[in-house]
C-alpha positions in Angstrom: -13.4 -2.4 16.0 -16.4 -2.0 13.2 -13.9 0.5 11.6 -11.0 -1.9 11.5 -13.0 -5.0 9.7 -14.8 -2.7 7.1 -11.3 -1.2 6.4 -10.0 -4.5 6.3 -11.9 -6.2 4.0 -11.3 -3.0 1.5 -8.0 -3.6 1.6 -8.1 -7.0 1.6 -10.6 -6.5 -1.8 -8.4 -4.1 -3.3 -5.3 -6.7 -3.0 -6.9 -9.5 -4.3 -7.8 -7.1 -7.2 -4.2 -6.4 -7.5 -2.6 -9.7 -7.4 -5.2 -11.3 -9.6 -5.5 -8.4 -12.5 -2.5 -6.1 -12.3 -4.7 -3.3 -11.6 -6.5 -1.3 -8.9 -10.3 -0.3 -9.9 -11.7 2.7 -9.5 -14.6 2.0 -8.1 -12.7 0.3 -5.7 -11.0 3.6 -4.5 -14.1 5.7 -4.5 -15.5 3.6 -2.4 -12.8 3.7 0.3 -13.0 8.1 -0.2 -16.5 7.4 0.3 -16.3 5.0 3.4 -14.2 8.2 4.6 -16.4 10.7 4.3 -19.7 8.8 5.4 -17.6 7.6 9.1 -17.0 12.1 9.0 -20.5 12.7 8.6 -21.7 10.3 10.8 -19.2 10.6 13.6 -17.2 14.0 12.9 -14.4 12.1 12.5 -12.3 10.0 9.7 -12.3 6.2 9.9 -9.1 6.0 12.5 -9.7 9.3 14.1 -8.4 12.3 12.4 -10.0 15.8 11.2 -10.9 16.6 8.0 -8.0 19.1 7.6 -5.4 16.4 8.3 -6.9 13.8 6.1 -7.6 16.1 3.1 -4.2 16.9 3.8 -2.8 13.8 3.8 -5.2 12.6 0.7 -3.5 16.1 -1.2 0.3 14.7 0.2 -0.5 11.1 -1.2 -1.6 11.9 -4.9 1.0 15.1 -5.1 3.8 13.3 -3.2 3.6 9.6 -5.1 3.1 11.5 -8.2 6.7 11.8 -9.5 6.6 7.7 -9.2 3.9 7.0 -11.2 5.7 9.1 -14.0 9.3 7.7 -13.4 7.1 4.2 -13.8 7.9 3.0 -10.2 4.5 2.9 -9.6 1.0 2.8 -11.3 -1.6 5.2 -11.3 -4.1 3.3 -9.1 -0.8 2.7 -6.5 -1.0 6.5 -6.3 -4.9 6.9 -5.7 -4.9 4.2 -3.1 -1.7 6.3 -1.4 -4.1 9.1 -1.4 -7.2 7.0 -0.3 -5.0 5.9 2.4 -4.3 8.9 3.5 -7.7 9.9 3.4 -8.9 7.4 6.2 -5.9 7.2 8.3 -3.8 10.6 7.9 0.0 11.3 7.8 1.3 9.0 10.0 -0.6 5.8 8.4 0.1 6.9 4.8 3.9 6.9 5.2 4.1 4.1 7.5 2.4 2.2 5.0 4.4 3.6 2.0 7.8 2.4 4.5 6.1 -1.0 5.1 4.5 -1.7 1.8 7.3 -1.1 0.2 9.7 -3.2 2.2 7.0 -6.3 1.5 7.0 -5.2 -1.9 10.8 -5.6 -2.2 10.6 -8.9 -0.1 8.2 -10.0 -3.0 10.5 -9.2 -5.8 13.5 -10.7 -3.8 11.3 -14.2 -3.8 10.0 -13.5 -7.2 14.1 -13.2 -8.5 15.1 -16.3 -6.1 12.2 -18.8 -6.4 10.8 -18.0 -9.9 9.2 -21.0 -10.1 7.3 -21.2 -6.7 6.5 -17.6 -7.6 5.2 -17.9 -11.4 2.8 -20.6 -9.1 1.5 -18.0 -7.1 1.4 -14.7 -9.1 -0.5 -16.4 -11.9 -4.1 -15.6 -12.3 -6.1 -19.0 -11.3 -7.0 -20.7 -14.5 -4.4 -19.1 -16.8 -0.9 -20.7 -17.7 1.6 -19.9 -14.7 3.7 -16.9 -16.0 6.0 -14.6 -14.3 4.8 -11.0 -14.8 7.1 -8.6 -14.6 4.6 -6.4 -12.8 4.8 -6.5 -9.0 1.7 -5.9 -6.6 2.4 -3.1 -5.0 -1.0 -2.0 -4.3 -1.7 -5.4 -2.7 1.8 -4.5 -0.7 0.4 -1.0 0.4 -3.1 -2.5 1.1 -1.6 -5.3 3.3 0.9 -3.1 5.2 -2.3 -0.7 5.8 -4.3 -3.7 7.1 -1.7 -4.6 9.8 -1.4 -0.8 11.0 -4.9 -0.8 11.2 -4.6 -3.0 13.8 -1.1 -3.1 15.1 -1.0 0.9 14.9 2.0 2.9 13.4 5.0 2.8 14.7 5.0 6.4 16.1 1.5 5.3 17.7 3.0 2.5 19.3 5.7 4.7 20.8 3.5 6.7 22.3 4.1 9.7 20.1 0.9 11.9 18.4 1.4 14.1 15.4 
């Protein structure tokens, strides 16, 4: 339960970040590795219950496998760490749940930003700034809110009993 709200409120840190400044810090990022590695050395386990193999592998899957969408420009750089961060604390399974559901709210998002521009240009802007659109969706607050409700709704594959 301690797991869930300290990953939480990362995620929930990380978005913010996101939606206010475009951008996902790196210090941000580290500290979510580091979170990782501290719950390993303390427990023997990462944050939602994997080994070290599957996580580093998962960690390697999300900066090798998101890679080729940072340089096609569909995502950012820091989109990419935080895939890899995210696979770092919850393995396989929660890294490409979260890339299936992140992305979905991500698309959602851009749907309501093309349909409701206004409403959205409202929203989207940084708090005390003139309301503009930016062109430049979230994602990483997408990816860190679809990782927040597996973190406590559990993956899909997890809710069907399966274990991979």
């Amino acid at each position: 339960m301690r797991v869930n709200l300290l990953i939480t409120c990362w995620a929930l840190l990380l978005a913010g970040q996101d939606l206010r400044h475009r951008r996902l810090p790196n210090i941000g990022l580290l500290l979510g590795w580091l979170f990782g590695l501290g719950a390993y050395l303390l427990t023997g386990s990462l944050p939602l219950g994997h080994s070290l193999g599957t996580g580093g592998l998962a960690l390697a899957l999300g900066l090798v496998g998101f890679f080729p969408f940072y340089m096609g420009g569909w995502m950012g750089a820091g989109d990419v760490k935080l895939m890899a961060v995210i696979g770092w604390l919850g393995g396989i399974d929660v890294l490409l749940a979260t890339f299936v559901f992140g992305s979905l709210l991500a698309g959602g998002l851009a749907l309501g930003q093309r349909l409701l521009p206004r409403l959205f240009r409202q929203l989207l802007s940084a708090p005390g700034t003139a309301p503009r659109l930016s062109t430049r969706l979230p994602y990483g607050a997408c990816l860190a809110l679809a990782m927040v409700g597996l973190v406590w709704l559990g993956t899909p594959a997890s809710l069907a009993g399966i274990r991979p």
